[in-house]
C-alpha positions as CSV (number, residue, x, y, z in Angstrom):
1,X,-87.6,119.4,-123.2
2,X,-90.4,117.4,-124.8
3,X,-89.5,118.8,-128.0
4,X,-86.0,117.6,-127.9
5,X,-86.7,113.9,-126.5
6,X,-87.1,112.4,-130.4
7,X,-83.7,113.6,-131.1
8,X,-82.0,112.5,-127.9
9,X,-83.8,108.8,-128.5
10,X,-82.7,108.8,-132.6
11,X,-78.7,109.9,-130.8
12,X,-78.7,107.2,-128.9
13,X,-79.3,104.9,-131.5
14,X,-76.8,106.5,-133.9
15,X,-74.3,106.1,-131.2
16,X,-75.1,102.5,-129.9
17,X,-75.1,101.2,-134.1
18,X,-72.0,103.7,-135.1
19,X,-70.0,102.3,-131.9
20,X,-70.4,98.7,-132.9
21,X,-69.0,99.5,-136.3
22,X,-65.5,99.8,-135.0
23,X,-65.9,96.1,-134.2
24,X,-67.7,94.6,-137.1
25,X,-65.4,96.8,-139.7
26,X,-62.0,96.1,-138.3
27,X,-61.2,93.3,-140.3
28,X,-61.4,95.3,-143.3
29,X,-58.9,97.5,-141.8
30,X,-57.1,95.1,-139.7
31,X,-57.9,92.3,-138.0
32,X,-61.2,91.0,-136.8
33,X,-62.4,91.9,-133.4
34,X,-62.3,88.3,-131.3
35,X,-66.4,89.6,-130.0
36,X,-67.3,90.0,-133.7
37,X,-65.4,86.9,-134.5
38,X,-66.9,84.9,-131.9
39,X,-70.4,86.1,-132.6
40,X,-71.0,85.7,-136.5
41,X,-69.2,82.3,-135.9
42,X,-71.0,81.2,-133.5
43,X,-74.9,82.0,-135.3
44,X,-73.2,80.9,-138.4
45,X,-72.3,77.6,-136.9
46,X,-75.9,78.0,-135.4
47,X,-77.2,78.5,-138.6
48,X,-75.4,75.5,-140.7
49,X,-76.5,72.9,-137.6
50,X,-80.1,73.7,-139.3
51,X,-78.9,72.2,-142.5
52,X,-78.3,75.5,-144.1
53,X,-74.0,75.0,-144.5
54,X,-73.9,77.1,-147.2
55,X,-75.9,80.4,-145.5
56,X,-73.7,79.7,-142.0
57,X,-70.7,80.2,-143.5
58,X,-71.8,83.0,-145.5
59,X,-73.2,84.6,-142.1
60,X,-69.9,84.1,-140.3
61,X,-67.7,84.9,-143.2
62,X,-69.3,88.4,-144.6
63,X,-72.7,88.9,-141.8
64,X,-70.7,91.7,-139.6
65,X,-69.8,93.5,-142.5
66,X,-73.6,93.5,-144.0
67,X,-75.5,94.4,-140.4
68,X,-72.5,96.9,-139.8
69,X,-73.8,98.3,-143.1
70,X,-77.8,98.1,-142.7
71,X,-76.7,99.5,-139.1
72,X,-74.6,102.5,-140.6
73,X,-77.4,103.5,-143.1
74,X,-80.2,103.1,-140.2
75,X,-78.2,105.1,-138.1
76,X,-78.0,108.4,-141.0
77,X,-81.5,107.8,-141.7
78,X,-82.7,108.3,-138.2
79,X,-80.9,111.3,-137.5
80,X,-82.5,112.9,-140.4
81,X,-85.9,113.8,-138.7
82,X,-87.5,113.9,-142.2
83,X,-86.5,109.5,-142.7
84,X,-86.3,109.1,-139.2
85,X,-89.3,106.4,-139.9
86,X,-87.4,104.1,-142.4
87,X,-84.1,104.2,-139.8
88,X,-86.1,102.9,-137.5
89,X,-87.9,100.6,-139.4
90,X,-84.5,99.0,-140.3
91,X,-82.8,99.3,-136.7
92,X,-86.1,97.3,-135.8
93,X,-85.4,94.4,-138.1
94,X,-81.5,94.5,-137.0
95,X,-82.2,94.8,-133.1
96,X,-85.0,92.0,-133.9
97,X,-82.8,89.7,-135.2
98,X,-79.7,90.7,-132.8
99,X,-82.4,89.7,-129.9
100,X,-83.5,86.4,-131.5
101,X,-79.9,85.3,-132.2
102,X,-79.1,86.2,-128.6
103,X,-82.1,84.4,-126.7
104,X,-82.3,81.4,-128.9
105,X,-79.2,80.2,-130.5
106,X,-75.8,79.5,-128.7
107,X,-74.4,82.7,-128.6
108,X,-76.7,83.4,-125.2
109,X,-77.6,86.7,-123.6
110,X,-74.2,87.4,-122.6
111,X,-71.0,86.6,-125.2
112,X,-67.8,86.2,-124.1
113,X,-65.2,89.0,-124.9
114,X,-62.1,86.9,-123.9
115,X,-62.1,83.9,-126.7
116,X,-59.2,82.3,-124.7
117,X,-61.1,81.4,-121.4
118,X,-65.3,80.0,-122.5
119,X,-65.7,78.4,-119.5
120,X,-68.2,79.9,-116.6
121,X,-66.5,82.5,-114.9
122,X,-64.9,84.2,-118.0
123,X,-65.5,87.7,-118.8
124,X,-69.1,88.2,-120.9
125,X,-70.2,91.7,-122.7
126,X,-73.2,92.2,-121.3
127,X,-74.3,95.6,-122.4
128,X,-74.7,94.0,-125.9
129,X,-77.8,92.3,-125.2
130,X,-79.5,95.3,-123.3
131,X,-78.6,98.3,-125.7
132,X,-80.0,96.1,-127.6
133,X,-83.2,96.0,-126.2
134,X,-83.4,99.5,-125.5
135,X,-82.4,100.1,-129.6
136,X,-85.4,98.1,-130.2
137,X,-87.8,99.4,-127.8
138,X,-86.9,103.4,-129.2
139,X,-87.1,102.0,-132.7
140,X,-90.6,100.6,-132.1
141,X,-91.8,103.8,-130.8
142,X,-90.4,105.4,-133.4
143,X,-91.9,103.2,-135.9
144,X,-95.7,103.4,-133.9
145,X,-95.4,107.2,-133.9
146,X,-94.3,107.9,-137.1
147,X,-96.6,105.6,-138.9
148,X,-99.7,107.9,-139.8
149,X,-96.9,110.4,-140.5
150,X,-95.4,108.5,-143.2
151,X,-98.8,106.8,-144.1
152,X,-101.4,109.3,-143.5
153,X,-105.2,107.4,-143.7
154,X,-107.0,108.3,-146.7
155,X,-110.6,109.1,-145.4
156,X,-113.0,109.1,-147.8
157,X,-115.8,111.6,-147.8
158,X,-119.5,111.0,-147.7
């Protein structure tokens, strides 16, 4: 069982990254999914109140469709036991940055899903903020593990 716990960690991943595609992708099929909508638009709002217009509206304009991407590459990369390191490397950065935007802009720990009631009391997703943290926590142990692996000391000989 040991054996297969790497695998079953690097699935989960894959499937918690390759679900949220469906939503950060649909507008390039359809339209935009209202979660998607309201969270790129909400950090990129976030992000122009700092005085960086410009970068806010490029977040909420074309952000879901760049992390959707970084997220579809990490999630290949660390189902391949052989690059396993660099997916997690980048599904560290992406869950990094999910958790940051999460705990300290508006968007809070716990969106809403319905974009026609954001008053208290309206339904919130808030499995988002926690497979998050787990996606971050099995990336970082990837990442410690793997290190020597992909970075073996030299030792010099005396």
């Amino acid at each position: 069982m040991k054996k297969h716990i790497p695998l079953i960690l690097a699935l989960f991943v894959a499937f918690v990254f390759l679900q949220s595609l469906f939503f950060k992708f649909a507008e390039i099929f359809s339209e935009p999914a209202d979660i998607t909508v309201y969270i790129f638009s909400t950090v990129g709002d976030w992000i122009g109140s700092l005085g960086l217009p410009a970068l806010g509206e490029a977040f909420t304009a074309y952000g879901g469709i760049v992390i959707g991407s970084a997220e579809l590459i990490a999630s290949i990369l660390i189902l391949i036991t052989a690059t396993r390191f660099w997916g997690a490397l980048i599904g560290f950065g992406i869950m990094s940055g999910a958790i940051f935007f999460h705990v300290f802009t508006p968007l809070g720990l716990f969106p809403y899903t319905d974009l026609s009631c954001l008053e208290a009391g309206c339904p919130q997703e808030k499995a988002l903020f926690f497979m998050a943290c787990a996606v971050w926590l099995i990336c970082a142990l990837f990442v410690a593990t793997l290190f020597k692996t992909v970075f073996p000391s030299k030792e010099v000989a005396n």
